[in-house]
C-alpha positions as CSV (number, residue, x, y, z in Angstrom):
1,X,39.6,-7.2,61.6
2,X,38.2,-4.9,59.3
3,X,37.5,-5.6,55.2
4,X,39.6,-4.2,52.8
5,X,38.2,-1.7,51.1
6,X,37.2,-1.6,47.5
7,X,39.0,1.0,45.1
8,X,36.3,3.2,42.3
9,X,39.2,1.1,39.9
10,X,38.4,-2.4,41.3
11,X,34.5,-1.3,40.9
12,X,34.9,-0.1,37.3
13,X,36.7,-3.1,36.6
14,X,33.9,-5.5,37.8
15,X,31.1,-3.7,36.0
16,X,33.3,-3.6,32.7
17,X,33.3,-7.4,32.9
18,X,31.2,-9.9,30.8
19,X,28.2,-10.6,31.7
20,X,26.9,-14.8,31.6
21,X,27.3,-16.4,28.3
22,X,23.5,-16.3,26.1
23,X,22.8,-20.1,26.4
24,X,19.6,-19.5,24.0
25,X,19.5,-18.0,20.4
26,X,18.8,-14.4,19.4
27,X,15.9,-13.0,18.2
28,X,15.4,-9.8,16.2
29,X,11.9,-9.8,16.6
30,X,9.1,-11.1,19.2
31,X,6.4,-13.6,18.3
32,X,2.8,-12.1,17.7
33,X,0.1,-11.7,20.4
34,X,-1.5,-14.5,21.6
35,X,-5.3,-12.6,22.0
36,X,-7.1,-9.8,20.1
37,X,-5.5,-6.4,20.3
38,X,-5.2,-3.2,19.5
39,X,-1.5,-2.3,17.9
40,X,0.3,0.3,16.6
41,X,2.3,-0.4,13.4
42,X,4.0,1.0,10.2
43,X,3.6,0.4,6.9
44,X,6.7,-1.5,6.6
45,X,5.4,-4.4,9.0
46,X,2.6,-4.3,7.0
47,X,1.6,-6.7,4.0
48,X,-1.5,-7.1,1.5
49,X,-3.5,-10.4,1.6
50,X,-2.0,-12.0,-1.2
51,X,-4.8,-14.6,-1.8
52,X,-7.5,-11.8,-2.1
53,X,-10.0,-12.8,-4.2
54,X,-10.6,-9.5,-5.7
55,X,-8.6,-9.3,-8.9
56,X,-9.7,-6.0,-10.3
57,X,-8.9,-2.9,-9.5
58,X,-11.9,-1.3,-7.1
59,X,-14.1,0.8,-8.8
60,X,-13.8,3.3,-6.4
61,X,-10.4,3.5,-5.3
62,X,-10.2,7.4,-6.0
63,X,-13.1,7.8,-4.2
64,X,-11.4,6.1,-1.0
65,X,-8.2,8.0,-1.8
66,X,-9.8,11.6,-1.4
67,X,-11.6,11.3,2.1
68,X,-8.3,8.9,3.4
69,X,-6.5,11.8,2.1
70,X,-8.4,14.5,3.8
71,X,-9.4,12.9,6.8
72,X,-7.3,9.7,7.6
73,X,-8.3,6.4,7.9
74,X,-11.7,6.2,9.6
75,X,-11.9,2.0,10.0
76,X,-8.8,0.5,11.3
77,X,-7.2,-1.9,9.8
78,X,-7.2,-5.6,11.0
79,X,-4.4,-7.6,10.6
80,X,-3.2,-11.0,11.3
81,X,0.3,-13.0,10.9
82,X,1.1,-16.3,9.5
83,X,3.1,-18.9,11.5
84,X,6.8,-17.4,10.6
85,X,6.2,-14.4,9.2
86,X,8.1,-11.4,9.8
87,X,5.2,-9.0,9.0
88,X,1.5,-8.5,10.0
89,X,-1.4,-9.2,6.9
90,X,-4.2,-7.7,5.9
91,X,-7.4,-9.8,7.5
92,X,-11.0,-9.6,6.7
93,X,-10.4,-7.1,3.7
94,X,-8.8,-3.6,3.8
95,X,-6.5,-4.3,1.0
96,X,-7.1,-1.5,-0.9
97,X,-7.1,0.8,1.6
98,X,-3.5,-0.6,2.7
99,X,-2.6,0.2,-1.1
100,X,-3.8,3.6,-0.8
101,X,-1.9,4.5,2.5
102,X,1.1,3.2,1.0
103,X,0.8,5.9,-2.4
104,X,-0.5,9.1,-0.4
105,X,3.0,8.1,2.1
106,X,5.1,8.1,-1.4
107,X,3.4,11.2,-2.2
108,X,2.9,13.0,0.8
109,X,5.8,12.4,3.4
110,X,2.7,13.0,5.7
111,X,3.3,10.3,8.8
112,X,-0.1,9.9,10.1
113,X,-0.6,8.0,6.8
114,X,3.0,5.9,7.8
115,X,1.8,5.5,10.6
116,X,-1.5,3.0,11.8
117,X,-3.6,2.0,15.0
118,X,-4.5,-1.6,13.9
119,X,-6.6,-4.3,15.3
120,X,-4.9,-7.3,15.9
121,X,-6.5,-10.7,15.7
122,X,-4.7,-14.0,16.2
123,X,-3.8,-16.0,13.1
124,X,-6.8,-19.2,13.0
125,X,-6.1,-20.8,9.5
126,X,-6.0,-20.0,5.6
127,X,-9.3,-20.5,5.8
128,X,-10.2,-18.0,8.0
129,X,-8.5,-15.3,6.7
130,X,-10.0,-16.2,2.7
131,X,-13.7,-16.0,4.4
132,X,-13.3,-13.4,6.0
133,X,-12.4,-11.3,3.1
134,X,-15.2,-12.9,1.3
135,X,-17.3,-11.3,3.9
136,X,-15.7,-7.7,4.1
137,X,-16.1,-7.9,0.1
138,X,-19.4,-9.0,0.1
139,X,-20.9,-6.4,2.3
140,X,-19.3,-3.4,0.5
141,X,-20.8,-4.9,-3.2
142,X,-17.1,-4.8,-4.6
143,X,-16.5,-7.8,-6.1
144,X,-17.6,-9.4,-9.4
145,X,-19.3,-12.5,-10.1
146,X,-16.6,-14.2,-11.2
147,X,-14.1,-13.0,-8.3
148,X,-16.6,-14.1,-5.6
149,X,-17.2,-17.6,-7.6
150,X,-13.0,-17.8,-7.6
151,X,-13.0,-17.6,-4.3
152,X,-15.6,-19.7,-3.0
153,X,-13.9,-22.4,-5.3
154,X,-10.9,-21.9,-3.2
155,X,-12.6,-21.5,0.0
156,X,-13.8,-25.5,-1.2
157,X,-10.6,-26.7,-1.7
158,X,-9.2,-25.6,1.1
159,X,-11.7,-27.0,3.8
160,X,-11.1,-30.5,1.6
161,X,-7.5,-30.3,1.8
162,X,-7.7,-29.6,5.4
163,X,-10.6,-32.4,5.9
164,X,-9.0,-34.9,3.7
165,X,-11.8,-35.6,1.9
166,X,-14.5,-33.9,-0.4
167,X,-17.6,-32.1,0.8
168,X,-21.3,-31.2,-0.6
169,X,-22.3,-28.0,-1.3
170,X,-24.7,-27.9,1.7
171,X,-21.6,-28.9,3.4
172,X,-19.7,-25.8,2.2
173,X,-22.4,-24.0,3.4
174,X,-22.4,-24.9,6.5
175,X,-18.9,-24.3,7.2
176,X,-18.5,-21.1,5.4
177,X,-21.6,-20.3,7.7
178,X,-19.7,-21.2,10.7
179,X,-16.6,-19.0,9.6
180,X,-18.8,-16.2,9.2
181,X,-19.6,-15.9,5.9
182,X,-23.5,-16.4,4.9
183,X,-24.0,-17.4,0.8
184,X,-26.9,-19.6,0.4
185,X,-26.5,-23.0,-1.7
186,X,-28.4,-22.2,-4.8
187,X,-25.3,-19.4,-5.2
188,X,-22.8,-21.9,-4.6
189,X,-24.0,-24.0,-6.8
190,X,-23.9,-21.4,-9.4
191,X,-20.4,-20.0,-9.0
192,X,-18.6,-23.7,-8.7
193,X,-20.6,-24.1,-12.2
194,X,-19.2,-21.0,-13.4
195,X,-15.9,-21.6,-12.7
196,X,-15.7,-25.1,-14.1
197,X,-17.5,-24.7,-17.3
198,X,-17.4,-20.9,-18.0
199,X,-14.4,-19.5,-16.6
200,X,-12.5,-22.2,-19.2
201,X,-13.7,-20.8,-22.4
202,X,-13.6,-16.9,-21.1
203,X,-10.1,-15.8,-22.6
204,X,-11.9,-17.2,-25.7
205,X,-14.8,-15.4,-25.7
């Protein structure tokens, strides 16, 4: 006996039907990378480091502007993301130049400024992220006394809140060392001193 053959309506009808009910819950966007990568992004996924211990405006910001503006961002920017974040952060420096892409876009139109081949690296800690803009800082002389002091004073607290308990300065030292920025004691001791006694009376001066 030969099978009934299958009408182009009964066909149509079986593809228009439902598919299998979604047992698990939507997503509108995927989890970040698990390793170092390159990645293409815009500036809307994009977001400043906003525990930068720069507080000033960089005294040469214009400068950076005009050779962005004429020939495009030479360094990539590396980026991170924190745990639940729907955007990807600045990491080991590069807000200004994020700042500056984001004005010559408003001013421009121009998309290879929208636009950005980033370097990926995957998210390690607060910590982390606060040195490694130390470092980035550091080695391109931008940031004052005061503004590096600040943020080794944070850098402090943080490794004691994470430790639970207080460290030394050679301590600090150490584990800044480790996290790949280098500032030697004597300067440590310095800028903690700077911020607890001088930083204080500074408003009043």
């Amino acid at each position: 006996m030969s099978k009934p053959s299958v009408t182009p309506d009964q066909i149509t009808a079986k593809l228009n039907q439902p598919g299998p009910a979604l047992r698990s819950q939507p997503t509108d966007r995927l989890p970040a990378p698990t390793r170092e990568q390159a990645m293409s992004l815009t500036l809307d996924q994009l977001r400043p480091y906003d525990r930068n211990p720069r507080t000033h405006h960089n005294p040469k910001y214009e400068e950076i502007k005009d050779s962005i503006r004429a020939v495009g961002l030479k360094q990539k920017l590396t980026v991170t993301q924190r745990p639940g974040d729907d955007r990807y952060m600045i990491s080991d420096g590069g807000n200004t130049r994020l700042m500056i892409l984001n004005e010559l876009y408003q001013e421009t139109d121009d998309k290879q400024f929208y636009h950005q081949d980033c370097h990926f690296i995957p998210w390690q800690g607060e910590i982390n992220v606060l040195a490694g803009h130390l470092a980035e800082n550091d080695n391109r002389g931008q940031l004052s006394w005061i503004e590096r002091a600040r943020g080794i004073y944070e850098a402090k607290r943080m490794i004691e809140e994470d430790a639970g308990e207080t460290i030394s300065q050679r301590e600090l030292t150490k584990r800044l060392r480790a996290l790949g920025y280098t500032i030697s004691q004597s300067n440590i001791s310095k800028m903690l001193y700077s911020i607890e006694h001088f930083l204080p009376t500074l408003p009043l001066t």
